[in-house]
Predicted model as a PDB file, atoms N, CA, C, CB and O in Angstrom, pLDDT in the B-factor column:
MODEL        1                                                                  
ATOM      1  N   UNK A   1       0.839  -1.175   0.000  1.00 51.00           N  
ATOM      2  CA  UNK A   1       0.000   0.000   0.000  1.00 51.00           C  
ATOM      3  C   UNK A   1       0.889   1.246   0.000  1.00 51.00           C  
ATOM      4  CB  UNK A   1      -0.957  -0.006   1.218  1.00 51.00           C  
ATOM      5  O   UNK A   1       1.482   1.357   1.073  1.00 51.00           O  
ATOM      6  N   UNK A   2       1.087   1.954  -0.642  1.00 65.00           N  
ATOM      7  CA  UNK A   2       0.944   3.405  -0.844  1.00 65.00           C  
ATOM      8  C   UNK A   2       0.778   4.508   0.229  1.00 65.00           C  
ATOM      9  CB  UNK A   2      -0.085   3.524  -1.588  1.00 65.00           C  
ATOM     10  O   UNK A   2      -0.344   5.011   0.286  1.00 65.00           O  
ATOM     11  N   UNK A   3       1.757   4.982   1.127  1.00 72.00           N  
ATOM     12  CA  UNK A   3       2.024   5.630   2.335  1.00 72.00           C  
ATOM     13  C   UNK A   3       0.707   6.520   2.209  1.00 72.00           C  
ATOM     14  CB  UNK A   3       3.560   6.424   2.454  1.00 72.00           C  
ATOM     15  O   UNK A   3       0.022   6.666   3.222  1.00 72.00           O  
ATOM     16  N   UNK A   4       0.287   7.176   0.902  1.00 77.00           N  
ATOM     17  CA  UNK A   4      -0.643   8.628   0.473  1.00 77.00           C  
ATOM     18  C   UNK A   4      -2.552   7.662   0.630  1.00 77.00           C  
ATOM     19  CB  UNK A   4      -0.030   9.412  -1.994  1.00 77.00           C  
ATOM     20  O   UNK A   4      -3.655   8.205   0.561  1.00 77.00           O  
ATOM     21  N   UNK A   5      -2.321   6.589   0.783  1.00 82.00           N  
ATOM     22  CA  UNK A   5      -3.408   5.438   0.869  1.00 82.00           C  
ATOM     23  C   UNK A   5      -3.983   5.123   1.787  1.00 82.00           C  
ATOM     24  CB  UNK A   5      -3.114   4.402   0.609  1.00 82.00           C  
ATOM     25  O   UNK A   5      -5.129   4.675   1.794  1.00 82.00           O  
ATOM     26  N   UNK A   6      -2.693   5.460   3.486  1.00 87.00           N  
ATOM     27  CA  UNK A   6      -3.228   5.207   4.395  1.00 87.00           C  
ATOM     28  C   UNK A   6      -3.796   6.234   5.514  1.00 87.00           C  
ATOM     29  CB  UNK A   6      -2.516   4.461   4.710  1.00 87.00           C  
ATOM     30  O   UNK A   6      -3.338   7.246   6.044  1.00 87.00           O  
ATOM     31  N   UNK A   7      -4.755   5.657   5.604  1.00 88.00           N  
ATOM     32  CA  UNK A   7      -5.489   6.433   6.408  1.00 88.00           C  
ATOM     33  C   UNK A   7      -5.819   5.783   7.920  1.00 88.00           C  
ATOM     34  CB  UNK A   7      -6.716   6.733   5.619  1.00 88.00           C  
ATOM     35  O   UNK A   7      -6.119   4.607   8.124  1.00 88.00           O  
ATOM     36  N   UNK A   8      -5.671   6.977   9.061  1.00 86.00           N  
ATOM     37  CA  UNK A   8      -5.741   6.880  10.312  1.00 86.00           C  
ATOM     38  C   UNK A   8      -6.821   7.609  10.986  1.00 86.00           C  
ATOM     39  CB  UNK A   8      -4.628   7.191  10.749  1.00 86.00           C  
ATOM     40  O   UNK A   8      -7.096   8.807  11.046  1.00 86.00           O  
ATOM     41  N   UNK A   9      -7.501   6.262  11.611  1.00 90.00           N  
ATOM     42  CA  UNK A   9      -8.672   6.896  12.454  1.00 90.00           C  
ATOM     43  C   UNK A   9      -8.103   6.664  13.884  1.00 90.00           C  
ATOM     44  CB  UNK A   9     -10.288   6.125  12.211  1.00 90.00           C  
ATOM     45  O   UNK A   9      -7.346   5.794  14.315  1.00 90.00           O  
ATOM     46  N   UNK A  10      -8.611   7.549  14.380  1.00 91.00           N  
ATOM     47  CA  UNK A  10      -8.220   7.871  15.953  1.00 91.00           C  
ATOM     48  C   UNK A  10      -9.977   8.244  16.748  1.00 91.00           C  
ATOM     49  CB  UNK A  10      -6.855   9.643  16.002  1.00 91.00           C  
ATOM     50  O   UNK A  10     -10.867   9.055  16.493  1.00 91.00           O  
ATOM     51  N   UNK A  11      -9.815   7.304  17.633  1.00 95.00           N  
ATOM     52  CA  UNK A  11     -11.351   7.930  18.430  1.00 95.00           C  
ATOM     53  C   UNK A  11     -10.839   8.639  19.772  1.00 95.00           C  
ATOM     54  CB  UNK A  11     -12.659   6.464  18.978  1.00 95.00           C  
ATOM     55  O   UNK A  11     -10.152   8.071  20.621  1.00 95.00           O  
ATOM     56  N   UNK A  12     -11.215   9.780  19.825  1.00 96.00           N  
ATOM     57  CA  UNK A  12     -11.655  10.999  20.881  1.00 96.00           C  
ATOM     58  C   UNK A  12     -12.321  11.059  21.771  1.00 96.00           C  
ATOM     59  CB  UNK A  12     -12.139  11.842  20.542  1.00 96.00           C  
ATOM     60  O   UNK A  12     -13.504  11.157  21.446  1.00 96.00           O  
ATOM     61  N   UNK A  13     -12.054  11.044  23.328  1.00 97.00           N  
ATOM     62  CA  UNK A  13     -12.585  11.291  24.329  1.00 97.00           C  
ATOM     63  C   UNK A  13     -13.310  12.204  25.026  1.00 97.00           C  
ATOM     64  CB  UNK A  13     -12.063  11.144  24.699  1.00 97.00           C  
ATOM     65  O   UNK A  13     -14.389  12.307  25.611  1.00 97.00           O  
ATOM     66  N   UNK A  14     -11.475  13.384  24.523  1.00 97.00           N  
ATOM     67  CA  UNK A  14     -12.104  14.797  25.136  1.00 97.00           C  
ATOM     68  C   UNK A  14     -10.910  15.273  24.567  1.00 97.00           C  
ATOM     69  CB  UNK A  14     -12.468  15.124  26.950  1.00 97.00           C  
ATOM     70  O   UNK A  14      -9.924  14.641  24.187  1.00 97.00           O  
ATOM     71  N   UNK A  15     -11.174  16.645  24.563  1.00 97.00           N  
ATOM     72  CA  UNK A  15     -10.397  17.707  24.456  1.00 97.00           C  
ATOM     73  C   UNK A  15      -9.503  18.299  25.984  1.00 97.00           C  
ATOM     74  CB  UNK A  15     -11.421  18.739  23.854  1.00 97.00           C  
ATOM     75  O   UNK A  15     -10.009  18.655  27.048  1.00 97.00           O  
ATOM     76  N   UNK A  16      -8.572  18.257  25.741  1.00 97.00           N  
ATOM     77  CA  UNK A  16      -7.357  18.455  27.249  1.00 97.00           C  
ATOM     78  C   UNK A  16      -7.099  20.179  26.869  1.00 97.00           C  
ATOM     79  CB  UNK A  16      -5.248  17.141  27.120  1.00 97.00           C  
ATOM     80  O   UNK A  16      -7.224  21.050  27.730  1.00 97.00           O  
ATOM     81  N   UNK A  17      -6.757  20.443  25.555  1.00 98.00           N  
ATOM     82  CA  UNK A  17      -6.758  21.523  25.847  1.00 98.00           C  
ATOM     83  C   UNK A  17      -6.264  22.534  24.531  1.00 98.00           C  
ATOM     84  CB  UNK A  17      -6.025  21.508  27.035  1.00 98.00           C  
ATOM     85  O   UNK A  17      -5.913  21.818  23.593  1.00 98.00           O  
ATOM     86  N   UNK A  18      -6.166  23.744  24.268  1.00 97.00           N  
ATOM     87  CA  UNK A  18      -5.762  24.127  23.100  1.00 97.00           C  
ATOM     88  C   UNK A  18      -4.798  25.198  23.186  1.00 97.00           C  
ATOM     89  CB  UNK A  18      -6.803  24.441  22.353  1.00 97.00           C  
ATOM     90  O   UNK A  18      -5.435  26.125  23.686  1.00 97.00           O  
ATOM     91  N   UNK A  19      -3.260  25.702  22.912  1.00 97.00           N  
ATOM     92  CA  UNK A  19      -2.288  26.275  22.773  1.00 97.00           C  
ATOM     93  C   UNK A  19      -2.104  26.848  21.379  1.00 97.00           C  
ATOM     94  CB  UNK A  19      -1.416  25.516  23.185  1.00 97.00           C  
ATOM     95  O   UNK A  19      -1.846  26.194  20.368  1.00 97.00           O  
ATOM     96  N   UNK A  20      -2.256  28.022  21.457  1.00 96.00           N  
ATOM     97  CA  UNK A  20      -1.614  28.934  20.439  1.00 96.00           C  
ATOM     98  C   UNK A  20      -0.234  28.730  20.526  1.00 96.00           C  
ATOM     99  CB  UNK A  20      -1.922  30.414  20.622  1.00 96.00           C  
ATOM    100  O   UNK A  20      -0.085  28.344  21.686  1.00 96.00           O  
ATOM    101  N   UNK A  21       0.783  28.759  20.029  1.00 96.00           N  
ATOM    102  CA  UNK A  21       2.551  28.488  18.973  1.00 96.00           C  
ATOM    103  C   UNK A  21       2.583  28.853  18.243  1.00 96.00           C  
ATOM    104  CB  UNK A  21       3.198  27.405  18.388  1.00 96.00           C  
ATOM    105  O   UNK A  21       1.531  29.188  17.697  1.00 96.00           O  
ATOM    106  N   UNK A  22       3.719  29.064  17.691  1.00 92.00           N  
ATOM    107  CA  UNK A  22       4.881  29.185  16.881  1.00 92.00           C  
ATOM    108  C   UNK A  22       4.185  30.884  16.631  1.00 92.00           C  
ATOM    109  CB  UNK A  22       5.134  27.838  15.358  1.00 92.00           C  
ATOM    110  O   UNK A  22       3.632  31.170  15.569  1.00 92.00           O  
ATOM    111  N   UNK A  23       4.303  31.737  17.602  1.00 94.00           N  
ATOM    112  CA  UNK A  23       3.941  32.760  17.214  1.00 94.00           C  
ATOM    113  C   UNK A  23       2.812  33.817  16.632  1.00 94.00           C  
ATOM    114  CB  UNK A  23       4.454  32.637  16.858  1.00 94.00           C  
ATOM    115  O   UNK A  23       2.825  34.978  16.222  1.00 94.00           O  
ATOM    116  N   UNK A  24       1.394  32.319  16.905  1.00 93.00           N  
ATOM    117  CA  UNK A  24       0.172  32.840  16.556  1.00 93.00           C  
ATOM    118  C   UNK A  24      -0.194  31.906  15.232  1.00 93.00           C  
ATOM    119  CB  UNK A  24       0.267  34.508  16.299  1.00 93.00           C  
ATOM    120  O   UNK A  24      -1.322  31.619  14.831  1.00 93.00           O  
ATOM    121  N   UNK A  25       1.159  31.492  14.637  1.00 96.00           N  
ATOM    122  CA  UNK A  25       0.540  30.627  13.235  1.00 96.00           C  
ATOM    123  C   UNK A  25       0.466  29.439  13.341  1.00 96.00           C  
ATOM    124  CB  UNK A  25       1.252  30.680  11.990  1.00 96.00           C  
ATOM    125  O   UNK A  25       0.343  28.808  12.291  1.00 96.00           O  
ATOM    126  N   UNK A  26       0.516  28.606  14.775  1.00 97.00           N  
ATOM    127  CA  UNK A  26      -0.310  27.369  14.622  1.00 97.00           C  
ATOM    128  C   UNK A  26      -1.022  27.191  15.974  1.00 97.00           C  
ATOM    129  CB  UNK A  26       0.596  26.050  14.232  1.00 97.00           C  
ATOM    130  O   UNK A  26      -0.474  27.647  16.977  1.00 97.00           O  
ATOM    131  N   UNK A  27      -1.778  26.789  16.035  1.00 97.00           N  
ATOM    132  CA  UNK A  27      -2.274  25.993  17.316  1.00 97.00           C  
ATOM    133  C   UNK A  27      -2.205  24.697  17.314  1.00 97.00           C  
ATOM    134  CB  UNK A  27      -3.561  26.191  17.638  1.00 97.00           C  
ATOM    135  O   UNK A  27      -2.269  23.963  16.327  1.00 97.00           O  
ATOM    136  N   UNK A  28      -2.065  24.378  18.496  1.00 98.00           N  
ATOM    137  CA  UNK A  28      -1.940  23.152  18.988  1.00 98.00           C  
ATOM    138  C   UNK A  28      -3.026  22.585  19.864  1.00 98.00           C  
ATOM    139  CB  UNK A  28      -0.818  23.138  19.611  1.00 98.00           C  
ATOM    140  O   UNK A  28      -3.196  23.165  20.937  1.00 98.00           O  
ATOM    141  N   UNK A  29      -3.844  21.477  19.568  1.00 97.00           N  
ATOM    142  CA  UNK A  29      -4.839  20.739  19.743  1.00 97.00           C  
ATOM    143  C   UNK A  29      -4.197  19.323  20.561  1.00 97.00           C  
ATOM    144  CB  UNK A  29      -5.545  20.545  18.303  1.00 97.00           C  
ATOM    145  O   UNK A  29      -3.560  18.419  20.020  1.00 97.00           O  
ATOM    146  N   UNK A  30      -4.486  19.404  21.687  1.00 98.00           N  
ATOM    147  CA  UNK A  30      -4.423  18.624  22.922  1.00 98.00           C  
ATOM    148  C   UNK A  30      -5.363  17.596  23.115  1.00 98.00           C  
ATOM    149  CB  UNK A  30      -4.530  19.421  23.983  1.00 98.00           C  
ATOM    150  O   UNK A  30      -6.383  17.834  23.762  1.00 98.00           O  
ATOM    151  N   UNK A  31      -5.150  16.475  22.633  1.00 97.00           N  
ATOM    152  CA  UNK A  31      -6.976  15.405  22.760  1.00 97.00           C  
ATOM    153  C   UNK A  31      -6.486  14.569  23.291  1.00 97.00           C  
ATOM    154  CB  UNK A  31      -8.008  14.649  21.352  1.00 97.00           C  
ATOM    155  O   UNK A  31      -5.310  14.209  23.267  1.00 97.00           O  
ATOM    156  N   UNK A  32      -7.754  13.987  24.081  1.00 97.00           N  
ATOM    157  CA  UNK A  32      -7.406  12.576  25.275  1.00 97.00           C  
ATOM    158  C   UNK A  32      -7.757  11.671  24.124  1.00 97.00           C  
ATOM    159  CB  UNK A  32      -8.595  12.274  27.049  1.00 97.00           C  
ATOM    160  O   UNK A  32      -8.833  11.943  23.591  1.00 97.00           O  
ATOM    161  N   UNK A  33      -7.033  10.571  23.581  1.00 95.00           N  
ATOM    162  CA  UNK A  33      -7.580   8.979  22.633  1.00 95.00           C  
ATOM    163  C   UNK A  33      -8.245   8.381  23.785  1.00 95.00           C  
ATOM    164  CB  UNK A  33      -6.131   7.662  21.898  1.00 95.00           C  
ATOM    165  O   UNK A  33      -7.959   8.569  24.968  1.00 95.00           O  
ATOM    166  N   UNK A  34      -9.468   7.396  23.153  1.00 93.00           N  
ATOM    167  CA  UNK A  34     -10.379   6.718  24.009  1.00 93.00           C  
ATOM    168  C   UNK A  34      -9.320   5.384  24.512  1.00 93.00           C  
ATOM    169  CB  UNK A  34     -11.936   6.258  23.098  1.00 93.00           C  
ATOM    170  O   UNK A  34      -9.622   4.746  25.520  1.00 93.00           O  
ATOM    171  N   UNK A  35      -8.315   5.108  23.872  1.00 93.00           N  
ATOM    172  CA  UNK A  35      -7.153   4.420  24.597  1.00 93.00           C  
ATOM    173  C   UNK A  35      -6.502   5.056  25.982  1.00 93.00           C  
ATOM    174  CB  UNK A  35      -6.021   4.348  23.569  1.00 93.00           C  
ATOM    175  O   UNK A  35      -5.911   4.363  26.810  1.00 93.00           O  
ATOM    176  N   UNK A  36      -6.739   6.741  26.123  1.00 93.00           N  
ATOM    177  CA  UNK A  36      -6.273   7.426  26.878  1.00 93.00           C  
ATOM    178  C   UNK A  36      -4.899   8.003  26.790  1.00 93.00           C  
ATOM    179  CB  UNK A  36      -6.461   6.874  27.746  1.00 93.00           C  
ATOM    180  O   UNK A  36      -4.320   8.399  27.802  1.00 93.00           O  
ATOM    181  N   UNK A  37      -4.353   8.059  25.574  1.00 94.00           N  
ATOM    182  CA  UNK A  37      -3.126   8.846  25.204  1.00 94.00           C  
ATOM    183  C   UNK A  37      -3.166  10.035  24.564  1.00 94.00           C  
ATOM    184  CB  UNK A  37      -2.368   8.184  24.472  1.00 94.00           C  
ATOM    185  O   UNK A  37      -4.029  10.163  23.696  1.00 94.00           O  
ATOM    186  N   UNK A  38      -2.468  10.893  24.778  1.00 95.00           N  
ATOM    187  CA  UNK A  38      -2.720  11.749  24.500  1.00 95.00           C  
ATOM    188  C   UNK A  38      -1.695  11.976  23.071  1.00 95.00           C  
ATOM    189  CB  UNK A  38      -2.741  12.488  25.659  1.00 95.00           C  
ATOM    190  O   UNK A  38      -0.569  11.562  22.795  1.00 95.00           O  
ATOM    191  N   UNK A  39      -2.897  13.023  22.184  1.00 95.00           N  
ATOM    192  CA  UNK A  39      -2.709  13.230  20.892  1.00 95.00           C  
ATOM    193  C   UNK A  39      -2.998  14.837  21.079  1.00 95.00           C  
ATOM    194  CB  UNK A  39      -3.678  12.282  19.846  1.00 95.00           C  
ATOM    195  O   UNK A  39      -3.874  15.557  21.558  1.00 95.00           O  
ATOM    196  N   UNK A  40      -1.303  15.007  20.186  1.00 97.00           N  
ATOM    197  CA  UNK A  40      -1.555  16.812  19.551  1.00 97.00           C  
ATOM    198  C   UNK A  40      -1.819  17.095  18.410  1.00 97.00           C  
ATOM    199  CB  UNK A  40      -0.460  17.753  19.570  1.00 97.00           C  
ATOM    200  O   UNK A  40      -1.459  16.102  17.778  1.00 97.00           O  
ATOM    201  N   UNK A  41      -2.157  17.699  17.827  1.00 96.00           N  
ATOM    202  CA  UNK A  41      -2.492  18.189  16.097  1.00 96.00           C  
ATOM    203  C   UNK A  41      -1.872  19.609  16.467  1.00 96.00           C  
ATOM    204  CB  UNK A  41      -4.554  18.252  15.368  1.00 96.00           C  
ATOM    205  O   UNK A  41      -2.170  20.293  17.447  1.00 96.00           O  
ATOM    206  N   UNK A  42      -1.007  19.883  15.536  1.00 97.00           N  
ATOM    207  CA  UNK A  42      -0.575  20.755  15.409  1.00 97.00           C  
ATOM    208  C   UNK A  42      -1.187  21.497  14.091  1.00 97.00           C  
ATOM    209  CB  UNK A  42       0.616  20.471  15.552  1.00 97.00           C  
ATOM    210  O   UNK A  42      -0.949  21.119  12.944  1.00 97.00           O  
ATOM    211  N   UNK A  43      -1.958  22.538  14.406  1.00 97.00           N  
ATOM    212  CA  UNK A  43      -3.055  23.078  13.226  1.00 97.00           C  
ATOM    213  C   UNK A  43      -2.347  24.469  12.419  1.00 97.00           C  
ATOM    214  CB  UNK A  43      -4.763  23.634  14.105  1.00 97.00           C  
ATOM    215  O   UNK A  43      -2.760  25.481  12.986  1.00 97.00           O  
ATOM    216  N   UNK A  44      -1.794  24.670  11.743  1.00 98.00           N  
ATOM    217  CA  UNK A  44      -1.637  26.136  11.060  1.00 98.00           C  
ATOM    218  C   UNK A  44      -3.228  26.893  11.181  1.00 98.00           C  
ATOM    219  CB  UNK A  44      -1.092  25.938   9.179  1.00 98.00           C  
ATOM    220  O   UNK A  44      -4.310  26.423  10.828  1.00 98.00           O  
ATOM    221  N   UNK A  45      -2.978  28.004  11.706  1.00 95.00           N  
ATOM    222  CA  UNK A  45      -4.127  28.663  11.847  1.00 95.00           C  
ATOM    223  C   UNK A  45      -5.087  29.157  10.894  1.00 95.00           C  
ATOM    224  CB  UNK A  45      -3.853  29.489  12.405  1.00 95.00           C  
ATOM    225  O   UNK A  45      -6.134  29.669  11.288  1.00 95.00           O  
ATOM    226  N   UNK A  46      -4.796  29.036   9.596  1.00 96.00           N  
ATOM    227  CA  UNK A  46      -5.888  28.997   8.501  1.00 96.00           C  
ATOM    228  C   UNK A  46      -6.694  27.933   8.406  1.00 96.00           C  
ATOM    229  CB  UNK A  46      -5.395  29.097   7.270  1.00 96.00           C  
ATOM    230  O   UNK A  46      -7.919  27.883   8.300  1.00 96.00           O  
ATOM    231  N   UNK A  47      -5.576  26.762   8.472  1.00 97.00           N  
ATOM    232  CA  UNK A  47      -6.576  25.397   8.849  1.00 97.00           C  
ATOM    233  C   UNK A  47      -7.453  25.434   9.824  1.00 97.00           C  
ATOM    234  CB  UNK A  47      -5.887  24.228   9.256  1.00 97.00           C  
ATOM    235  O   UNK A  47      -8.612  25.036   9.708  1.00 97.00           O  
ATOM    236  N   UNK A  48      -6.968  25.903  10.825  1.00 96.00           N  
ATOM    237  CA  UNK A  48      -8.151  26.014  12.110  1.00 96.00           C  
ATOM    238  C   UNK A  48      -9.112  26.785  11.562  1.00 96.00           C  
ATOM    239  CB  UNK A  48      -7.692  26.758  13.605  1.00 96.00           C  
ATOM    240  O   UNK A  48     -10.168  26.164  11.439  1.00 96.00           O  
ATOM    241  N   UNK A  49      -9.160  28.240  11.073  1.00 96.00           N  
ATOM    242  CA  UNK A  49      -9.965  29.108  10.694  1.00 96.00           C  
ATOM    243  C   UNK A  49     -11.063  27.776   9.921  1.00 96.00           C  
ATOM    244  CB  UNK A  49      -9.144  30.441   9.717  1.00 96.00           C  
ATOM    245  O   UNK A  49     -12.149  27.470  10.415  1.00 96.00           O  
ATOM    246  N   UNK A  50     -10.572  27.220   8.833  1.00 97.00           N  
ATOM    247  CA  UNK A  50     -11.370  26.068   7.822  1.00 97.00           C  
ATOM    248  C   UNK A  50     -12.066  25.146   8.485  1.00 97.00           C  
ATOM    249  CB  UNK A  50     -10.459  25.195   6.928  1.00 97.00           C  
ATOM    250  O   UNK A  50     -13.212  24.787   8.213  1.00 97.00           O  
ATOM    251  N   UNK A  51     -11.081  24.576   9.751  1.00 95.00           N  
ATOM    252  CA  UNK A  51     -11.599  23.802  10.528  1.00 95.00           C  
ATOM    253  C   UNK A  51     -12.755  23.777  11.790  1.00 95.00           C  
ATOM    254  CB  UNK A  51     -10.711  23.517  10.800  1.00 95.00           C  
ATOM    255  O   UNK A  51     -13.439  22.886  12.293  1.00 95.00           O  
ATOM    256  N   UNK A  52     -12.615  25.059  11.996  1.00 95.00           N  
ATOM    257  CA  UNK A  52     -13.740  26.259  12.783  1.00 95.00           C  
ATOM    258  C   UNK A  52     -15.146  25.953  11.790  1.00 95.00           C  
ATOM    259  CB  UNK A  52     -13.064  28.401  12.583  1.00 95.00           C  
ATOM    260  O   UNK A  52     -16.072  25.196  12.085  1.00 95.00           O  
ATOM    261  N   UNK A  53     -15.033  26.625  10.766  1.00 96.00           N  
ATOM    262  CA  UNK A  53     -16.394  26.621   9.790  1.00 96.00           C  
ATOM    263  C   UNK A  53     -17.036  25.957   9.275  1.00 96.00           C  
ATOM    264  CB  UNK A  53     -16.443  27.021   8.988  1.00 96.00           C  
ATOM    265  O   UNK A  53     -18.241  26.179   9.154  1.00 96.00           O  
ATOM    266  N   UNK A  54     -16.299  24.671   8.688  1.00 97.00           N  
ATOM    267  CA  UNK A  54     -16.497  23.353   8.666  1.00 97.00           C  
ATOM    268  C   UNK A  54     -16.966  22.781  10.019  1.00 97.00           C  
ATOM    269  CB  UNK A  54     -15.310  22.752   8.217  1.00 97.00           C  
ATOM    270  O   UNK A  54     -17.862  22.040   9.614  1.00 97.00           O  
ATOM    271  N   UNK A  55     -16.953  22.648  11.245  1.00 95.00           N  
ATOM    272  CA  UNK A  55     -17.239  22.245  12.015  1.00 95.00           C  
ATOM    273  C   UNK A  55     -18.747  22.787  12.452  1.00 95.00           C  
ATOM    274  CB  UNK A  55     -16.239  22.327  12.660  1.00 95.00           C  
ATOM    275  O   UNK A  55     -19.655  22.007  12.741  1.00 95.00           O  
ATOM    276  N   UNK A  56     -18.894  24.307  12.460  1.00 96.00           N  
ATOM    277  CA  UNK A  56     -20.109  24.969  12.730  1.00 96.00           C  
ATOM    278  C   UNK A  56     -21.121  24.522  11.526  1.00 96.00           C  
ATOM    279  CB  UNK A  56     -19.858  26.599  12.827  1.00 96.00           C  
ATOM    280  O   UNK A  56     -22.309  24.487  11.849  1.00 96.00           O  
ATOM    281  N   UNK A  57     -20.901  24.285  10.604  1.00 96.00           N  
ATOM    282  CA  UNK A  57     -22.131  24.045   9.580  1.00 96.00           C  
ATOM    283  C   UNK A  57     -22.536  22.384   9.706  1.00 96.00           C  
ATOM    284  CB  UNK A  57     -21.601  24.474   7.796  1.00 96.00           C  
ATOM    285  O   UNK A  57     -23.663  21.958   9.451  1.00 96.00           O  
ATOM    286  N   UNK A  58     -21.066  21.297  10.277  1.00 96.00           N  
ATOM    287  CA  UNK A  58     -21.730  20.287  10.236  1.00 96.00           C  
ATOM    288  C   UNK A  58     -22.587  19.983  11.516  1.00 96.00           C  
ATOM    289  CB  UNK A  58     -20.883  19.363   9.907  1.00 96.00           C  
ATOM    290  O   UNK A  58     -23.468  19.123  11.525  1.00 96.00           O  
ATOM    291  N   UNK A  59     -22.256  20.759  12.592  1.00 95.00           N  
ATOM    292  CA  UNK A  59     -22.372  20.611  14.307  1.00 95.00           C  
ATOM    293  C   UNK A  59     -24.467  20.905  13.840  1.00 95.00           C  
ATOM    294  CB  UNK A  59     -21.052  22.493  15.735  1.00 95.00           C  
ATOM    295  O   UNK A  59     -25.427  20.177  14.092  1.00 95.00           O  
ATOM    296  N   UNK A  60     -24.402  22.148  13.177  1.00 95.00           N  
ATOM    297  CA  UNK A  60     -25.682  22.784  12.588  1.00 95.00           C  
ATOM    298  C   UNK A  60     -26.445  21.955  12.272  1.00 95.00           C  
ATOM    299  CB  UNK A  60     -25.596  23.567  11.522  1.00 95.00           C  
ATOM    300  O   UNK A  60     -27.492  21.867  12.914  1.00 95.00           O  
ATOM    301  N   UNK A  61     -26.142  20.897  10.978  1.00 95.00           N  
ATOM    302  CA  UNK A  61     -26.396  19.891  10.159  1.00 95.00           C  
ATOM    303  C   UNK A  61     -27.152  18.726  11.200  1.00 95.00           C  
ATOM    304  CB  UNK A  61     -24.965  19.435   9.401  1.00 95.00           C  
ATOM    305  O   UNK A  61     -28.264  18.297  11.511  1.00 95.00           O  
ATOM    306  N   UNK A  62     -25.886  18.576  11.453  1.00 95.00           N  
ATOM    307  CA  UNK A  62     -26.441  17.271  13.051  1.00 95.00           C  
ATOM    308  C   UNK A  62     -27.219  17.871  13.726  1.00 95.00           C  
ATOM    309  CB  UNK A  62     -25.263  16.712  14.380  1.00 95.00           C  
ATOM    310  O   UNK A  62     -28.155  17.073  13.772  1.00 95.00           O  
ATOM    311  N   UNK A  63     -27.627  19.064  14.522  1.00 95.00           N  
ATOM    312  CA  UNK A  63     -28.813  19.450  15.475  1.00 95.00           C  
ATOM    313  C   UNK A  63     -29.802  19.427  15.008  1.00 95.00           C  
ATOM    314  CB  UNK A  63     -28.859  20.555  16.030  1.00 95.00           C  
ATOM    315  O   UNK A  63     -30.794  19.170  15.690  1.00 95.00           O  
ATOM    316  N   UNK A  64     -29.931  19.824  12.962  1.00 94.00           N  
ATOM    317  CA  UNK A  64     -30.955  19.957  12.937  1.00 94.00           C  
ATOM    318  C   UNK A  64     -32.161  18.668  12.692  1.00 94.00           C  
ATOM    319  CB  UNK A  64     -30.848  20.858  12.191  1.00 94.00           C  
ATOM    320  O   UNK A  64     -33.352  18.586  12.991  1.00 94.00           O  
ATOM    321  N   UNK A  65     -30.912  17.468  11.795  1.00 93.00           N  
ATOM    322  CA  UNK A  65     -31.184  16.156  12.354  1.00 93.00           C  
ATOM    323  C   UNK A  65     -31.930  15.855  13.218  1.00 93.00           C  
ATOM    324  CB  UNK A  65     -30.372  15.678  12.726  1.00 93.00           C  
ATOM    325  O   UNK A  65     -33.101  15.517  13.053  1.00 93.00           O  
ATOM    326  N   UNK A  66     -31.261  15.952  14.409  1.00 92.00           N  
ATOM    327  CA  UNK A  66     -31.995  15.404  15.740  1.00 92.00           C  
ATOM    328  C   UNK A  66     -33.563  15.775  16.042  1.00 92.00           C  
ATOM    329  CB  UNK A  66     -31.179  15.979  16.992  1.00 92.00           C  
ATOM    330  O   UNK A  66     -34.405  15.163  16.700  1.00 92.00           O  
ATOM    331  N   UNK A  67     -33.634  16.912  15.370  1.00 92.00           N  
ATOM    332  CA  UNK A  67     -34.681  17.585  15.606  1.00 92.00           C  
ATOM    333  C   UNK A  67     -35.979  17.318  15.055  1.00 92.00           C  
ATOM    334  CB  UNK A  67     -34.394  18.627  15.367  1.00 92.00           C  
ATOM    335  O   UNK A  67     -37.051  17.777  15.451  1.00 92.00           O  
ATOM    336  N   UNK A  68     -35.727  16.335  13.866  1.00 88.00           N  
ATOM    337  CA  UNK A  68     -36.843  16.278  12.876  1.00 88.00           C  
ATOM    338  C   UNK A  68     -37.033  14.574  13.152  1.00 88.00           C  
ATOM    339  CB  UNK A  68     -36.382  16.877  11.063  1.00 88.00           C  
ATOM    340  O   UNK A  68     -37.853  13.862  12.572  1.00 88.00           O  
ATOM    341  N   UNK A  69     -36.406  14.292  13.816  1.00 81.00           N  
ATOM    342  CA  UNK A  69     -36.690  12.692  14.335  1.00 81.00           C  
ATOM    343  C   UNK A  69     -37.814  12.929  14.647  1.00 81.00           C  
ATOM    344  CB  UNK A  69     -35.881  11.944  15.548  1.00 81.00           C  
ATOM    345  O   UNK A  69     -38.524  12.041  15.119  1.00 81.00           O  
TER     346      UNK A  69                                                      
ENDMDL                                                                          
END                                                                             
C-alpha cells in the first residue's frame, strides 16, 4: 500500500486543551484517545480558521437532524 493510501482513524474522548505556537501561526490541539493517550495536532491557523467553519455548519447539520426525528 501506498504511504498517500493510508489512512488513520483515531477515536476521541475529550479535548485536554488548546495552545496557540509558533507565534500565533499554529495551534496546537491537545486530545485525550479513548485508549487514553494523548494526541496533539498541530493546526496552522488557517486550517483552524477552515476547521472552525467546517465544524459549525456540520455541528448545525447534526442538530438539525436530531430535531426532525
Amino acid at each position: 500500500m501506498d504511504r498517500k493510501d493510508h489512512i488513520t482513524i483515531v477515536g476521541i474522548a475529550r479535548l485536554e486543551g488548546v495552545e496557540v505556537i509558533d507565534g500565533g501561526d499554529t495551534v496546537a490541539l491537545r486530545l485525550k484517545g479513548a485508549d487514553e493517550r494523548e494526541i496533539t495536532l498541530l493546526v496552522p491557523q488557517q486550517v483552524a480558521v477552515d476547521l472552525r467553519a467546517n465544524l459549525d455548519v456540520a455541528l448545525q447539520e447534526a442538530q438539525d437532524r436530531r430535531r426532525t426525528r
